[in-house]
N, C-alpha and C positions, 0 to 999 in steps of 0.2 A: 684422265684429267678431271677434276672437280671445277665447277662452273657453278659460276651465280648471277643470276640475271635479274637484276632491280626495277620494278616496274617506275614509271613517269613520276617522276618527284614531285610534287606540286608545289612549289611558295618554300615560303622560308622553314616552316613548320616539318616540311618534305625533307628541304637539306638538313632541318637541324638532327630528322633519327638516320640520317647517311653519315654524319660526319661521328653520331653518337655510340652508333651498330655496329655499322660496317667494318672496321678495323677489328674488334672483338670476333666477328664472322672468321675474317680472312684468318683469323692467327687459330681462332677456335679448331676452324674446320677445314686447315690448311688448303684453304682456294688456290689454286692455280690462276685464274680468270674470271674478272668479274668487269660485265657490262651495265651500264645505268645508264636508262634512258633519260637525259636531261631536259626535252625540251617544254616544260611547263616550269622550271624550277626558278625561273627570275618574275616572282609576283604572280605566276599561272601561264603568263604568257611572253616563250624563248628562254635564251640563255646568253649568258653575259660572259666576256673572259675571266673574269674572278670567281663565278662561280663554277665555269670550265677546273679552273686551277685547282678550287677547293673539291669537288668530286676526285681528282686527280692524287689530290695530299693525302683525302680517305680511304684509298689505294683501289679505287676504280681503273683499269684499265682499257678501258674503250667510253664513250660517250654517245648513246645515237637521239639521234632525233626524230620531228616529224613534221604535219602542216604548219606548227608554229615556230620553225625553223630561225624565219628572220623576224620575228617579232619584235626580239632587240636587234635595233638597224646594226650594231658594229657588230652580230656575228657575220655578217653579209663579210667583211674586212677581218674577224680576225681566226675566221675557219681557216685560212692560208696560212697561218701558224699554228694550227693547233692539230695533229697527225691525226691525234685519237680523236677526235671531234667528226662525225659521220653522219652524215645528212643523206636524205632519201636517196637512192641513185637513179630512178627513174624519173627525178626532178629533168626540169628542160635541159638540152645540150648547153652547155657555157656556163651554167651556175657555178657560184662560187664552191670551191671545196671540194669533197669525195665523197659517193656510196657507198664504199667499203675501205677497209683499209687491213693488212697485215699486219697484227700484233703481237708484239714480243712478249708472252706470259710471265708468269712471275719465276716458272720454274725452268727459263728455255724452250718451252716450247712455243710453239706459231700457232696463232689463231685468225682466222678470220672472220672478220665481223662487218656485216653486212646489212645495210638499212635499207627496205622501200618502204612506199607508202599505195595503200588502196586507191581505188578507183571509184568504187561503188558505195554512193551518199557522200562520196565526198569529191573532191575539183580531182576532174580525168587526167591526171598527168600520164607520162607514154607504159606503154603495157608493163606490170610488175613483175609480169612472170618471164618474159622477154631477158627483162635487165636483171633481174634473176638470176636465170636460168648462164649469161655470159658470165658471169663473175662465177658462177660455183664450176662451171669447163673450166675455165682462166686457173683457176687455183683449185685442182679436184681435192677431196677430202682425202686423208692421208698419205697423200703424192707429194703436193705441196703444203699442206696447212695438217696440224696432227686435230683440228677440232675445226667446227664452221658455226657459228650462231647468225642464222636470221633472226630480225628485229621487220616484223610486218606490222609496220602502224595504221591500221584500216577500220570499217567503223563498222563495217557488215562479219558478223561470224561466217556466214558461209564463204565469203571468199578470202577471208584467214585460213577457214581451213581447206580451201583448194589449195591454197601457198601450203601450206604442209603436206600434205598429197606430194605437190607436185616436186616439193623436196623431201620426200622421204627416198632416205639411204644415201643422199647426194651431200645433207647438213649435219650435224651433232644434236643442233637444236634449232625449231622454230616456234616463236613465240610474238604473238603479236600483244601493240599495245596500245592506245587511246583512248577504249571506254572507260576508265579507271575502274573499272569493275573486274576482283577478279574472277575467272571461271572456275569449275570444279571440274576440267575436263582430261588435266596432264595425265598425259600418258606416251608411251612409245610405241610407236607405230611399226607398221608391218615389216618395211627398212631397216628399220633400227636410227629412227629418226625423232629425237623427242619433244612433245608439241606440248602446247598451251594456248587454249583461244585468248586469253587475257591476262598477263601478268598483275591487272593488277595497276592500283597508286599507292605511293609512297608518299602520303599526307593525311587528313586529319577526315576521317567518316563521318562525322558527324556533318557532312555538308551535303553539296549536290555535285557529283564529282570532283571534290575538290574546291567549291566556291563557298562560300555564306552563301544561306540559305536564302535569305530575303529576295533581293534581287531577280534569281530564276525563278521562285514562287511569282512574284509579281509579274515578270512577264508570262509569264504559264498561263495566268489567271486574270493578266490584263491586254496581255500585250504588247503594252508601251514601257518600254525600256525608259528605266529612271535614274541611270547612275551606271558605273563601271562593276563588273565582276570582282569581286575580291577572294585571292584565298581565305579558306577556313584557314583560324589560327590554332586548334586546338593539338593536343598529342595528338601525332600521327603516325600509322600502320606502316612498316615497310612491308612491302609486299612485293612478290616475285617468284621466280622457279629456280629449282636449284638441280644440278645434274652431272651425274658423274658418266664419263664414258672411255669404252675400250683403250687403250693406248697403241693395242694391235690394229685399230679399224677406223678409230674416230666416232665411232656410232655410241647409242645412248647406252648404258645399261641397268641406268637406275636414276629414277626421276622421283620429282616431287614439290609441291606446292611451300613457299616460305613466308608466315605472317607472323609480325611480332610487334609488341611495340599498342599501345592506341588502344584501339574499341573491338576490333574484330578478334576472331577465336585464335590463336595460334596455333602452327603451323610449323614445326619445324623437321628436316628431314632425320627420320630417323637413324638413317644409313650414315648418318657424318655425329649423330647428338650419341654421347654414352647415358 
C-alpha cells in the first residue's frame, strides 16, 4: 500500500498547496491513502466543516487532529457527521466524535487511522499509550486492517518516540505532529514499523511555526501579548512522510521524507518519482 501523510496545514496559505498538490500526488504516485492532519487549517486555530469537505474533494482520506481540536466551536457538532474526521482518542470519556476510525482506501483496501495526543508539556489527558495500545488489539495489523497509521500529536520528541517503540511491528506507520518543524529522523524501525518525529507543516516558513512573525517576537522579547496570532500568508511547504508497505504484513518497507512547494529544500520519494 502507498501512503501519504500531510503534516498540520496551517491557514489558508496550508489549504491552498493541499488543494493545489495533493490531487497531482495521488494520480502521480498512485496513493492508495492519504492522511492530513487538519487541525490548524481554519486561521491556525481548528477546523470548520467546509474545510473538512475541501481536504476531502483534494482526495484526503482521513483527517486527524489534535489540542486544537475545538477551536472552531461547531467541530464540537459536526465531528458526529463526519466518519473521517478523528480526534485524539485519549481525549476524556464522552467527547464528541472518535480516535480512530476504519477507512475504506482508495484501492479497497482498510486502513486504520488513529489519533492521540502527548501528555508531556502539554494538558495530561488519559495515558496515550493505553488508548493506544486498545485500538491497535481491537483491529490487529493485517488481521483486520491491511495497514495502521498513528498520528501522535505531542510536543516532547522523546515521548513521540516511545509511541513509536511502543508501536513497532503492531502499526505501518507512526508519525507525530505539532511542532511544525519537520525532523530528519524517518526511518523503519526494528518491527518494521515506520516512524517520523515530525511531519512537519504544510504552510508558509517564513514565519514562527506557522504565524507572522511580529506578534511571537514581541511576546519573546516583551512579554505582553499585543494582538492575536495570525497565520503566515506566504507560499507554503507541504510537508510529510510518504510510505510504501508489505501487502503480505502491513509493515513498512520503504520510507521517506516529502517537501515541495515554498521555501524549504525538497524532498520527494524517490521510490514513487521516475
Amino acid at each position: 500500500m502507498r501512503i501519504l501523510f500531510v503534516g498540520d496545514v496551517v491557514g489558508k496559505t496550508g489549504r491552498t498547496a493541499v488543494a493545489e498538490l495533493l490531487p497531482g500526488m495521488i494520480r502521480d504516485w498512485a496513493l492508495d491513502l492519504v492522511v492530513v492532519n487538519g487541525e490548524n487549517s481554519a486561521g491556525g486555530f481548528g477546523i470548520t466543516e467546509a474545510i473538512y469537505q475541501e481536504f476531502l474533494d483534494a482526495g484526503a482520506d482521513a483527517i486527524t487532529l489534535g489540542n486544537h481540536s475545538w477551536d472552531q466551536r461547531e467541530a464540537l457538532v459536526f465531528i458526529e457527521r463526519a466518519p473521517k474526521l478523528i480526534r485524539p482518542v485519549n481525549f476524556p470519556k464522552g467527547t464528541p466524535g472518535r480516535g480512530a476510525a476504519l477507512i475504506d482506501t482508495k484501492t479497497g483496501k482498510r486502513a486504520l487511522v488513529v489519533n492521540a495526543i502527548g501528555r508531556v508539556f502539554m494538558t495530561p489527558f488519559d495515558d496515550p499509550f493505553a488508548a493506544i495500545s486498545r485500538e491497535l488489539e481491537s483491529c490487529p495489523l493485517h488481521e483486520a486492517a491491511d495497514a495502521i497509521v498513528v498520528d501522535f500529536h505531542g510536543e516532547a520528541s522523546s515521548e513521540k518516540q516511545g509511541i513509536g517503540f511502543f508501536c513497532d511491528g503492531r502499526a505501518s506507520l507512526v508519525v507525530g505532529t505539532h511542532t511544525h518543524v519537520p525532523t530528519a529522523d524517518h526511518q523503519i524501525l526494528a518491527g518494521g514499523t515506520a516512524y517520523m518525529t515530525d511531519a512537519g507543516m504544510t504552510g508558509d516558513y517564513d514565519s514562527i511555526i506557522g504565524m507572522q512573525k511580529e506578534e511571537p517576537l514581541r511576546r519573546f522579547t516583551s512579554g505582553i501579548p499585543s494582538g492575536r496570532f495570525e497565520p503566515a500568508n506566504g507560499t507554503a511547504t507541504l510537508s510529510g512522510i510518504a510510505v510504501e508497505t508489505d501487502d503480505s504484513t502491513g509493515l513498512a518497507l520503504k520510507v521517506a521524507p516529502v517537501r515541495t512547494g515554498g521555501r524549504l529544500e525538497p524532498a520527494l520519494p524517490g521510490f514513487w518519482v521516475s
